[in-house]
N, CA, C and O atoms as a printed pandas DataFrame, in Angstrom:
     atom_number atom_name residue_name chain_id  residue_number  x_coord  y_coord  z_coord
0              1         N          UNK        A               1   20.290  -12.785   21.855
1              2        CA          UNK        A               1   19.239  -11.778   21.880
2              3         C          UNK        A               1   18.272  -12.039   20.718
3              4         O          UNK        A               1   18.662  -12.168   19.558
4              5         N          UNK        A               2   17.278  -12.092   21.010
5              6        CA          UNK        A               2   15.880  -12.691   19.957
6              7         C          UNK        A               2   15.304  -11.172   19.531
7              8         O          UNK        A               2   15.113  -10.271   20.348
8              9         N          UNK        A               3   15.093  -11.082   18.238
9             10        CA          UNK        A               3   14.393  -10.015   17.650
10            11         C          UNK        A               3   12.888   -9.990   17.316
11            12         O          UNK        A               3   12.456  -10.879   16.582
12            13         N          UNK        A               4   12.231   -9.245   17.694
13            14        CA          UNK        A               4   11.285   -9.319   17.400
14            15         C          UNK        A               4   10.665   -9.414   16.098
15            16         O          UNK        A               4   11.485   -9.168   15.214
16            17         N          UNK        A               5    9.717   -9.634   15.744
17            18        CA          UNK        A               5    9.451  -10.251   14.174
18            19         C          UNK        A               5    8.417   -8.908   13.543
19            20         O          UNK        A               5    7.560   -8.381   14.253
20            21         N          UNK        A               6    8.608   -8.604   12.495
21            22        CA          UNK        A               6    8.011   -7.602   11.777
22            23         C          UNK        A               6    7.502   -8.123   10.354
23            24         O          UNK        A               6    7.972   -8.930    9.552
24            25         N          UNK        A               7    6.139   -7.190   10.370
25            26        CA          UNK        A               7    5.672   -7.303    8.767
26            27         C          UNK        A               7    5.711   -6.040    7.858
27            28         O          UNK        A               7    5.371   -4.960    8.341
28            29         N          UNK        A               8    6.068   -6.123    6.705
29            30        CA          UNK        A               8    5.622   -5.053    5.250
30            31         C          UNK        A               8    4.473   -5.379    4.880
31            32         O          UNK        A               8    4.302   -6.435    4.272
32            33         N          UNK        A               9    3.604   -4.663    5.128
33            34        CA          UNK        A               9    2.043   -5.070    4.344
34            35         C          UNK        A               9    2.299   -3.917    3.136
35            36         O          UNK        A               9    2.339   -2.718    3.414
36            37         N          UNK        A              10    2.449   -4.373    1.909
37            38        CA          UNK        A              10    2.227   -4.002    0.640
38            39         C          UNK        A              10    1.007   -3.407   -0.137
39            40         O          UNK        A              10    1.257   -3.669   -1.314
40            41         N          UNK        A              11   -0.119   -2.778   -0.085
41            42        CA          UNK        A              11   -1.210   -3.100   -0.434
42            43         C          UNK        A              11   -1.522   -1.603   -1.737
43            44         O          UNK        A              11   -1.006   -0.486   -1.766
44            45         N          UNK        A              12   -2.594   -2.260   -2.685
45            46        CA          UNK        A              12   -2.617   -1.564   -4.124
46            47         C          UNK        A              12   -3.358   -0.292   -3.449
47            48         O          UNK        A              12   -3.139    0.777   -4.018
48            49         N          UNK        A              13   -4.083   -0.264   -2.478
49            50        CA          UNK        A              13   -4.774    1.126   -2.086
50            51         C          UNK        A              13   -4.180    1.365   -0.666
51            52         O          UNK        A              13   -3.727    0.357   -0.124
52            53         N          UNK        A              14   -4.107    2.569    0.040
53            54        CA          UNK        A              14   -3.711    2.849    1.525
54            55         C          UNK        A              14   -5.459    2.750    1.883
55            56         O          UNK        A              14   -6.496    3.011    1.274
56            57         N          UNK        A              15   -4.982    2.064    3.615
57            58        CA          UNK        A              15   -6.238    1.640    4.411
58            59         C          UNK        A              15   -6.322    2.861    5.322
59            60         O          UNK        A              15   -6.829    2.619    6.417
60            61         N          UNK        A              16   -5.876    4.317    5.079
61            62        CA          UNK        A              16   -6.547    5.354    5.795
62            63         C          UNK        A              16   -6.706    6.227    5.347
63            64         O          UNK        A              16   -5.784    6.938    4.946
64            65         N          UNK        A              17   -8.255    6.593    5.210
65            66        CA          UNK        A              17   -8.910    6.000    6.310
66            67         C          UNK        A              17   -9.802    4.770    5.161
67            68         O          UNK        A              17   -9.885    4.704    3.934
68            69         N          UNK        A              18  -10.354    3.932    6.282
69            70        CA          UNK        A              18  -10.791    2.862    5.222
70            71         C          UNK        A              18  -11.856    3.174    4.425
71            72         O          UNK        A              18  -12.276    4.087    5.136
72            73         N          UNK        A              19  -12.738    3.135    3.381
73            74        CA          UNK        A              19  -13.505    4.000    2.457
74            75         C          UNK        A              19  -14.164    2.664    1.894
75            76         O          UNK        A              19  -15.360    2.690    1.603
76            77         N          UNK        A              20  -13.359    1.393    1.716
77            78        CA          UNK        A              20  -13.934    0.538    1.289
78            79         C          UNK        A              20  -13.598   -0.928    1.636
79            80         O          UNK        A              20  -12.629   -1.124    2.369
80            81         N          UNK        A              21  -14.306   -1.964    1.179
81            82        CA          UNK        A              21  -13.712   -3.532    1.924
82            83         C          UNK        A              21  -12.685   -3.230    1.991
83            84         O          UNK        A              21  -12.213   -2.880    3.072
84            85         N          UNK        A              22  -11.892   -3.257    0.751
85            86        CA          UNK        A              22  -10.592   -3.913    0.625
86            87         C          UNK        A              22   -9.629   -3.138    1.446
87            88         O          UNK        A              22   -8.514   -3.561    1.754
88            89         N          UNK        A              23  -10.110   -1.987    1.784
89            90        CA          UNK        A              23   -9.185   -1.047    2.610
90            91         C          UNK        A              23   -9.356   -1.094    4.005
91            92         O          UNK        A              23   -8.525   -0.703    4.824
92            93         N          UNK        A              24  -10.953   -1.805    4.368
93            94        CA          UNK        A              24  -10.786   -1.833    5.492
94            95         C          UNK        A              24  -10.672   -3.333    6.374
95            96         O          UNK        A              24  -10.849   -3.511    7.579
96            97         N          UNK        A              25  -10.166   -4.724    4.877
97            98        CA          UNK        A              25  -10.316   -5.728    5.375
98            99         C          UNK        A              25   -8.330   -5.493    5.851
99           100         O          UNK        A              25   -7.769   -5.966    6.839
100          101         N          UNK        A              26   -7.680   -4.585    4.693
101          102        CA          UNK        A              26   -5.947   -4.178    5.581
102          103         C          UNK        A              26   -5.980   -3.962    6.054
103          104         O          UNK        A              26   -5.364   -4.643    6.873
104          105         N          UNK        A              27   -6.598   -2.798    6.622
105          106        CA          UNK        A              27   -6.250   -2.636    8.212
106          107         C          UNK        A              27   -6.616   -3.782    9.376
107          108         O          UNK        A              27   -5.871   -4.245   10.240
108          109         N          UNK        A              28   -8.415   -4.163    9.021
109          110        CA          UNK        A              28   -8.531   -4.589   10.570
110          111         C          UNK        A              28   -7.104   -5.985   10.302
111          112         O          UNK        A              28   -6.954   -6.434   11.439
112          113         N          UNK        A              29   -6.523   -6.436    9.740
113          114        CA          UNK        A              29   -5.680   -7.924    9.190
114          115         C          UNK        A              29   -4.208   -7.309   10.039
115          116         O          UNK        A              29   -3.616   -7.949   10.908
116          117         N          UNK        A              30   -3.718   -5.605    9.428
117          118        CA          UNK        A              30   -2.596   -5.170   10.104
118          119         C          UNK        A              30   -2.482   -4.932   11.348
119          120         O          UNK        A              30   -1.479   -5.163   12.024
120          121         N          UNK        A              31   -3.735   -4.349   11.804
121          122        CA          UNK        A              31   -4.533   -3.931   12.962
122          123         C          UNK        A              31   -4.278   -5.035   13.923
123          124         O          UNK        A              31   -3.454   -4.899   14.828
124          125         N          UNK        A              32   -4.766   -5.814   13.801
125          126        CA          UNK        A              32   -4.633   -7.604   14.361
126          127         C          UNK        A              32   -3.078   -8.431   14.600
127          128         O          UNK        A              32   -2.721   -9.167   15.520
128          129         N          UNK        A              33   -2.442   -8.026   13.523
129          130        CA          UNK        A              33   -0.818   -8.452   13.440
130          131         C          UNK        A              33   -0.041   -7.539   14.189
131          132         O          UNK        A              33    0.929   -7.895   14.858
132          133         N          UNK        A              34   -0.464   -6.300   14.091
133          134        CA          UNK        A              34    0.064   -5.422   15.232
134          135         C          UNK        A              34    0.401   -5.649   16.792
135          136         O          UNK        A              34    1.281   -5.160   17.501
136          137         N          UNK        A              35   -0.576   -6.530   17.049
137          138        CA          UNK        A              35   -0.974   -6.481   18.840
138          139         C          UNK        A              35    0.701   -7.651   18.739
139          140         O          UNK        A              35    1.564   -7.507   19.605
140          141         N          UNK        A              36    0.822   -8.354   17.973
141          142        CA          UNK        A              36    2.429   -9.569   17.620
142          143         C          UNK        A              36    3.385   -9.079   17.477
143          144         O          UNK        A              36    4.455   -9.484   17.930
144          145         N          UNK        A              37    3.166   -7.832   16.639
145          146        CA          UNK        A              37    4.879   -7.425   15.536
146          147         C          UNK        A              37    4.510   -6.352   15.402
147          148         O          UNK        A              37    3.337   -5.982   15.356
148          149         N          UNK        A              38    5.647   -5.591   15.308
149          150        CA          UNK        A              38    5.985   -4.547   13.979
150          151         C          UNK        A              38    5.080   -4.544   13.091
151          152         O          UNK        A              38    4.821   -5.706   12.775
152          153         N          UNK        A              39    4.386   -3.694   12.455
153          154        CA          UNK        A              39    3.533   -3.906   11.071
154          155         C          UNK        A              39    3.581   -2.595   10.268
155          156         O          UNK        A              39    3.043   -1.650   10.845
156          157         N          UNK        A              40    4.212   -2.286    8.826
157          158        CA          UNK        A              40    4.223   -1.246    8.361
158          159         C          UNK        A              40    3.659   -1.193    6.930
159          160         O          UNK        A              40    4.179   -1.518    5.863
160          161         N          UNK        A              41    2.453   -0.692    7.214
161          162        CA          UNK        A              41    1.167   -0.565    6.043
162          163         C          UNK        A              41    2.308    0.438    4.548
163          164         O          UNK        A              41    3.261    1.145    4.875
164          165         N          UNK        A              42    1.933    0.259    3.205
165          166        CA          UNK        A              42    2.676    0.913    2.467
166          167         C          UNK        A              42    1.324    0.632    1.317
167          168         O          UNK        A              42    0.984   -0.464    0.872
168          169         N          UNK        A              43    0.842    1.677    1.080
169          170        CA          UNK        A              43   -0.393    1.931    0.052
170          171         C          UNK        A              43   -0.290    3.062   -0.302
171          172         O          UNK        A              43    0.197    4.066    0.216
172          173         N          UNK        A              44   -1.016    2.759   -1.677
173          174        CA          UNK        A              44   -1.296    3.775   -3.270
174          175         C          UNK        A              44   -2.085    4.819   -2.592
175          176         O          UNK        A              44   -3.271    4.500   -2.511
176          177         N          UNK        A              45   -1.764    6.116   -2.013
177          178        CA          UNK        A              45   -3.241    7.113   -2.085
178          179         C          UNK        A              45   -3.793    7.757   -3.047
179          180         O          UNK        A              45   -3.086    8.479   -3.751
180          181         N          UNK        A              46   -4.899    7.662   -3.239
181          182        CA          UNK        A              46   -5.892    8.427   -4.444
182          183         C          UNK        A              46   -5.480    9.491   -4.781
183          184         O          UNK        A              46   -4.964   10.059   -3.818
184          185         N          UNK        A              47   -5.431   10.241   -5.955
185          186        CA          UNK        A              47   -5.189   11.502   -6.329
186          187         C          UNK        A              47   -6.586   12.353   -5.677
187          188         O          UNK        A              47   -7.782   12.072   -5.594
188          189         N          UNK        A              48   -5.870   13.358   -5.334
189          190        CA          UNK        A              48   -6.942   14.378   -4.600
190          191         C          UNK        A              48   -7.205   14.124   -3.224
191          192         O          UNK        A              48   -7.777   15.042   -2.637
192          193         N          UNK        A              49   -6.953   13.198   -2.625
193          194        CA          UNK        A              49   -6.609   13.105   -1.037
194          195         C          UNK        A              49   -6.119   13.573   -0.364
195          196         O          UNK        A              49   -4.931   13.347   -0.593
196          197         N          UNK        A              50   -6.240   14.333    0.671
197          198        CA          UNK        A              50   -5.407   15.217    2.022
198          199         C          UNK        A              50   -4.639   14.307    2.613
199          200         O          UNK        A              50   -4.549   13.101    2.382
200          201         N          UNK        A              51   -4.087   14.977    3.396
201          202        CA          UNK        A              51   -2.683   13.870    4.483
202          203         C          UNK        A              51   -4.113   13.273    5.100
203          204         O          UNK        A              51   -5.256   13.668    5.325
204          205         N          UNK        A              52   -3.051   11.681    5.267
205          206        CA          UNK        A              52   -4.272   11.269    5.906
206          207         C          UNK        A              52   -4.307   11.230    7.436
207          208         O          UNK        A              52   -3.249   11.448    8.026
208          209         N          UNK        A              53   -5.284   11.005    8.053
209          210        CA          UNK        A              53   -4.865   10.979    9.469
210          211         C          UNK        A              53   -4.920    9.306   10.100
211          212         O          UNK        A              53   -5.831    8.488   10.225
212          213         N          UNK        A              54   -3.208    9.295   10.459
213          214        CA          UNK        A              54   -2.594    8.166   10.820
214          215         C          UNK        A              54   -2.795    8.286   12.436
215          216         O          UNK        A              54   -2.611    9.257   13.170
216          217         N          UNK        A              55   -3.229    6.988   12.729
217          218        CA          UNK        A              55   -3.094    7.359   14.342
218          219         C          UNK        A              55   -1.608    6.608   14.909
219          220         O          UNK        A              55   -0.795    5.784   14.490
220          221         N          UNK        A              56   -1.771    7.251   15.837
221          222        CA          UNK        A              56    0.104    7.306   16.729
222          223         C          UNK        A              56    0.054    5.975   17.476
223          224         O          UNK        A              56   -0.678    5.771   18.444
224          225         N          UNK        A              57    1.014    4.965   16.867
225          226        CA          UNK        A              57    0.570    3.088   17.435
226          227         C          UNK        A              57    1.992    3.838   16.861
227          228         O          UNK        A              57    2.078    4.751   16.039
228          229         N          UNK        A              58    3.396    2.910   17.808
229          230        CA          UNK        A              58    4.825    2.731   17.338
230          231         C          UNK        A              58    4.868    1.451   16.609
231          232         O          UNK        A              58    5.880    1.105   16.000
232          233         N          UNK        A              59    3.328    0.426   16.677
233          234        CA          UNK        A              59    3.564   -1.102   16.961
234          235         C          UNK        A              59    3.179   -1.152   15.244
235          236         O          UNK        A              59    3.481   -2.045   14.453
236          237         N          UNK        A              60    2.575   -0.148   15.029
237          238        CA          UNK        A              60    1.610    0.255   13.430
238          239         C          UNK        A              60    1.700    1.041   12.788
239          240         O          UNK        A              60    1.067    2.057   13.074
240          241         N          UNK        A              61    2.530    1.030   11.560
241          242        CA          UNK        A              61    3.018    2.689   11.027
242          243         C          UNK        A              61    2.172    2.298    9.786
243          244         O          UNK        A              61    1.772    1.162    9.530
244          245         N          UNK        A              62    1.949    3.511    9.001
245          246        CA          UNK        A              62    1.085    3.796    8.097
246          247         C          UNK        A              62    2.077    5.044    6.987
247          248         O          UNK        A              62    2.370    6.184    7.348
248          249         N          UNK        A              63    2.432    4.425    5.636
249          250        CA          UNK        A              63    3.337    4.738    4.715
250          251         C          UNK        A              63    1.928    5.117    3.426
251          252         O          UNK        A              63    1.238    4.267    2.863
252          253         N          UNK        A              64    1.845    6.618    3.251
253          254        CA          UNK        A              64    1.417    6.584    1.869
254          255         C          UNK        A              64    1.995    7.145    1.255
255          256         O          UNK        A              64    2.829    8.003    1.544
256          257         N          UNK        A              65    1.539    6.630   -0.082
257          258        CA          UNK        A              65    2.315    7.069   -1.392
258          259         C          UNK        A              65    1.316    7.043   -2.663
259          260         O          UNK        A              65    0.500    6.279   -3.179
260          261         N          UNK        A              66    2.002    8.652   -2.910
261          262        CA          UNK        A              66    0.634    9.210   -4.057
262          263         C          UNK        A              66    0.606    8.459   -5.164
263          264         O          UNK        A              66    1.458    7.931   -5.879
264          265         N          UNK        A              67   -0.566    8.528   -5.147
265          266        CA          UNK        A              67   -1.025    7.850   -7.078
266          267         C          UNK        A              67   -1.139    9.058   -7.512
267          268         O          UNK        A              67   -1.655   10.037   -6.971
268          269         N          UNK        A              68   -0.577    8.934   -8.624
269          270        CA          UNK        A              68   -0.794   10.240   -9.743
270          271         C          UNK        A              68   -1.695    9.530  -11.219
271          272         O          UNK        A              68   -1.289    8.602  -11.919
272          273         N          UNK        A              69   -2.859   10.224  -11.365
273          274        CA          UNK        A              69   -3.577    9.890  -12.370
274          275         C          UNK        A              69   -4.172    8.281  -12.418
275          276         O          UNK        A              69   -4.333    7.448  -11.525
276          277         N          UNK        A              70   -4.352    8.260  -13.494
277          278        CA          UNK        A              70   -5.132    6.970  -13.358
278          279         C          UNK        A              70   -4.053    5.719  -14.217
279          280         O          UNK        A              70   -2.844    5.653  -13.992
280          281         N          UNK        A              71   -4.858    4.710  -15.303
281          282        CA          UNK        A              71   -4.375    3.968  -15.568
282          283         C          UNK        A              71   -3.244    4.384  -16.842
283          284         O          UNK        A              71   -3.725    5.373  -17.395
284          285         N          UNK        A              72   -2.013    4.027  -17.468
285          286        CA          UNK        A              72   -0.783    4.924  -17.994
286          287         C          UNK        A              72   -1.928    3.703  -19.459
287          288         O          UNK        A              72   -2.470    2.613  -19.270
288          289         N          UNK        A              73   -1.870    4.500  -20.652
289          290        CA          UNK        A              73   -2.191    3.635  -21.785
290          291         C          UNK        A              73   -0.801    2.661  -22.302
291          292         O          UNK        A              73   -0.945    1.620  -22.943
292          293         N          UNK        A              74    0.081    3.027  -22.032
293          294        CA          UNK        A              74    1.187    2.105  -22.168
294          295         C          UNK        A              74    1.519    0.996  -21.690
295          296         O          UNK        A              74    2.131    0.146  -22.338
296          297         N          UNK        A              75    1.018    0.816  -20.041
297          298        CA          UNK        A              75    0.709   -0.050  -19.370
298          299         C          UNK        A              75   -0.477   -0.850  -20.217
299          300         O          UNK        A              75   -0.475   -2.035  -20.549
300          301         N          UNK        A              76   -1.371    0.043  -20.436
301          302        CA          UNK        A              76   -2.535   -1.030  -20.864
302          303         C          UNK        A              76   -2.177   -1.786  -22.611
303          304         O          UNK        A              76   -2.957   -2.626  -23.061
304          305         N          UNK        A              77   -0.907   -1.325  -23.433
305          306        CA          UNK        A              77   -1.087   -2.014  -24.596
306          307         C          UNK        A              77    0.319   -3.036  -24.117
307          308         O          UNK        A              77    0.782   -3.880  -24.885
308          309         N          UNK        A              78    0.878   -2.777  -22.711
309          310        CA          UNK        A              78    2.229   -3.724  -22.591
310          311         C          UNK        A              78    1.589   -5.212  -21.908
311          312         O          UNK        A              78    2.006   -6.370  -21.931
312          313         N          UNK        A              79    0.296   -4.521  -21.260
313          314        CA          UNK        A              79   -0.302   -5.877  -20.492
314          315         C          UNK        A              79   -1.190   -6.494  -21.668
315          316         O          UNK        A              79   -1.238   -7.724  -21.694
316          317         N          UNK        A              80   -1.809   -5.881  -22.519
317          318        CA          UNK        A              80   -2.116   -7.011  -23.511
318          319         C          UNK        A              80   -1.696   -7.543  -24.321
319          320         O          UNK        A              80   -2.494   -8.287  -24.891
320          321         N          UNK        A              81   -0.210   -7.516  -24.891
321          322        CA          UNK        A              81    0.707   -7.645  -25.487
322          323         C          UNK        A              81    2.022   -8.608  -25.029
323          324         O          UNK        A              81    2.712   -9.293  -25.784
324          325         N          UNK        A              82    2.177   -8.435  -23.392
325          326        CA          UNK        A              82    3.545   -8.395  -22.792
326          327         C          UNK        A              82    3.419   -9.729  -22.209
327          328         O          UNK        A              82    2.408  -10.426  -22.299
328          329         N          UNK        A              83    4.531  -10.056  -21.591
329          330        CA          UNK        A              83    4.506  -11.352  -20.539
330          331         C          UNK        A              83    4.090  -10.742  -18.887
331          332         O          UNK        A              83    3.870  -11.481  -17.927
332          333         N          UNK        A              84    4.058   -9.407  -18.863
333          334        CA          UNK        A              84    3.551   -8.949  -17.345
334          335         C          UNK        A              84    2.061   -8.574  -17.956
335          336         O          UNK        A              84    1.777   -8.129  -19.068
336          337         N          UNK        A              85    0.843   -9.057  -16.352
337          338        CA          UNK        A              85   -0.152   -8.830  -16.894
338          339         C          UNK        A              85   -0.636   -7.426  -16.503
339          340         O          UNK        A              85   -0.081   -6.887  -15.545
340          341         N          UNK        A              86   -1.432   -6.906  -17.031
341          342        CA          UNK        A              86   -1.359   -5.105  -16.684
342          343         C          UNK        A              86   -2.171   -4.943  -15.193
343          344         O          UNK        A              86   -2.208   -3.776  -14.803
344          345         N          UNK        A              87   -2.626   -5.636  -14.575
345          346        CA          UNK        A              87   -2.167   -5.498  -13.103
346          347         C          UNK        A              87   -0.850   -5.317  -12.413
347          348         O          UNK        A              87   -0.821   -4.529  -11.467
348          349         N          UNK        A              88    0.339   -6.000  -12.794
349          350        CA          UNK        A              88    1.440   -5.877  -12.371
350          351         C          UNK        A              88    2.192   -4.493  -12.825
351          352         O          UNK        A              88    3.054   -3.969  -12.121
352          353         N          UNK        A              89    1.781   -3.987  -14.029
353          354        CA          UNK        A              89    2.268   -2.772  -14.487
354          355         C          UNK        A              89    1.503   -1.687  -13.811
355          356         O          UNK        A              89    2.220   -0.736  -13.499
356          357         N          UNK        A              90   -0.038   -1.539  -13.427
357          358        CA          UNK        A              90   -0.349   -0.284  -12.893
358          359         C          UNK        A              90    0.291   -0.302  -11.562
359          360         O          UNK        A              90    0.569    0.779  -11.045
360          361         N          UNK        A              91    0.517   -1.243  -11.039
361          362        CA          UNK        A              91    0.858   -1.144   -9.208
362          363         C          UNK        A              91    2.635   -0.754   -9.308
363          364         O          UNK        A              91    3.364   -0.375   -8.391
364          365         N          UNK        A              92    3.054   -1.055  -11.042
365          366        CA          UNK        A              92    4.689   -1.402  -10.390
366          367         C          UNK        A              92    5.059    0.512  -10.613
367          368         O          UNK        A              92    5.102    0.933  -11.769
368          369         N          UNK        A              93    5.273    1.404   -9.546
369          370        CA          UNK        A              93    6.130    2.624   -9.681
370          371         C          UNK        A              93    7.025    2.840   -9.068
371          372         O          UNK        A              93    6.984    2.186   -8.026
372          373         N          UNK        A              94    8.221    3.687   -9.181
373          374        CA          UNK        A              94    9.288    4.416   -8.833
374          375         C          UNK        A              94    8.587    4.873   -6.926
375          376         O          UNK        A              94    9.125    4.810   -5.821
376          377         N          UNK        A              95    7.490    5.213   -7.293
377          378        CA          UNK        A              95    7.100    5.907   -5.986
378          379         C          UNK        A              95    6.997    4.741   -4.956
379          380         O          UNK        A              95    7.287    4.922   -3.773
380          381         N          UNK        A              96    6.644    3.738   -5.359
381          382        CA          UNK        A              96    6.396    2.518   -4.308
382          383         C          UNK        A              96    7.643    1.986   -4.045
383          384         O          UNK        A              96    7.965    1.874   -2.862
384          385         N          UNK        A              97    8.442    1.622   -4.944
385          386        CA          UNK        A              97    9.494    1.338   -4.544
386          387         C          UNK        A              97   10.719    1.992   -3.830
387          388         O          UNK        A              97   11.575    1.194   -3.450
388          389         N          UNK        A              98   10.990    3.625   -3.530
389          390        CA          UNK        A              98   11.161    4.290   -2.839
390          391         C          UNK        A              98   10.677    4.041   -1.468
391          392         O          UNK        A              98   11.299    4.012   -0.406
392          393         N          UNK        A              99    9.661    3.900   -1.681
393          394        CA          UNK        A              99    8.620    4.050    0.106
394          395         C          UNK        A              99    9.093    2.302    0.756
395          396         O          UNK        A              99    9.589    2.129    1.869
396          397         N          UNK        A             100    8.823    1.302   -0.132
397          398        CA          UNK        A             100    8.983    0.328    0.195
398          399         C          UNK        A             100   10.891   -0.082    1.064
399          400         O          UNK        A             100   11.254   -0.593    2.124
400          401         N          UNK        A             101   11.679    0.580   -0.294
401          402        CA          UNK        A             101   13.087    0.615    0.289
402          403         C          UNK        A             101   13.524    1.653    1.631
403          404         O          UNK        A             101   14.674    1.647    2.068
């Protein structure tokens, strides 16, 4: 029995609804991988954002997860200081990794 093949799209902002390139170059990319596989979007939503409205695809699920506040100053003296660069520290939270597992 052959399984069908699935993707985790990971991405630093959620693509709904799309607001900008980068949000709306994830979707149309998941959007597209969808019509193949499984595809399950997992993005940062903005503080101050309403639920978003996900449309009903079984083939395309859509995972957000709140950003709280902006950039942590700890992050910013560990990335100029650290061996992680402070890109890797604003994206890395407890909340993503929950949603992701």
């Amino acid at each position: 029995m052959e399984t069908a093949p699935a993707l985790l799209q990971i991405a630093p902002r959620f693509c709904m609804p799309p607001t900008a390139g980068a949000e709306f170059r994830s979707l149309c990319l998941a959007s597209r991988l969808a019509r193949q596989m499984a595809v399950t979007h997992v993005g940062f939503q903005p503080p101050g954002m309403g639920a978003p409205s996900i449309p009903d695809d079984p083939r395309h699920r859509f995972v957000a997860v709140p950003r709280r506040g902006s950039y942590r100053v700890s992050d910013l003296v560990r990335g100029a200081i650290g061996p992680l660069p402070f890109s890797v520290l604003n994206y890395t939270r407890a909340q993503m990794s929950q949603a992701i597992h």
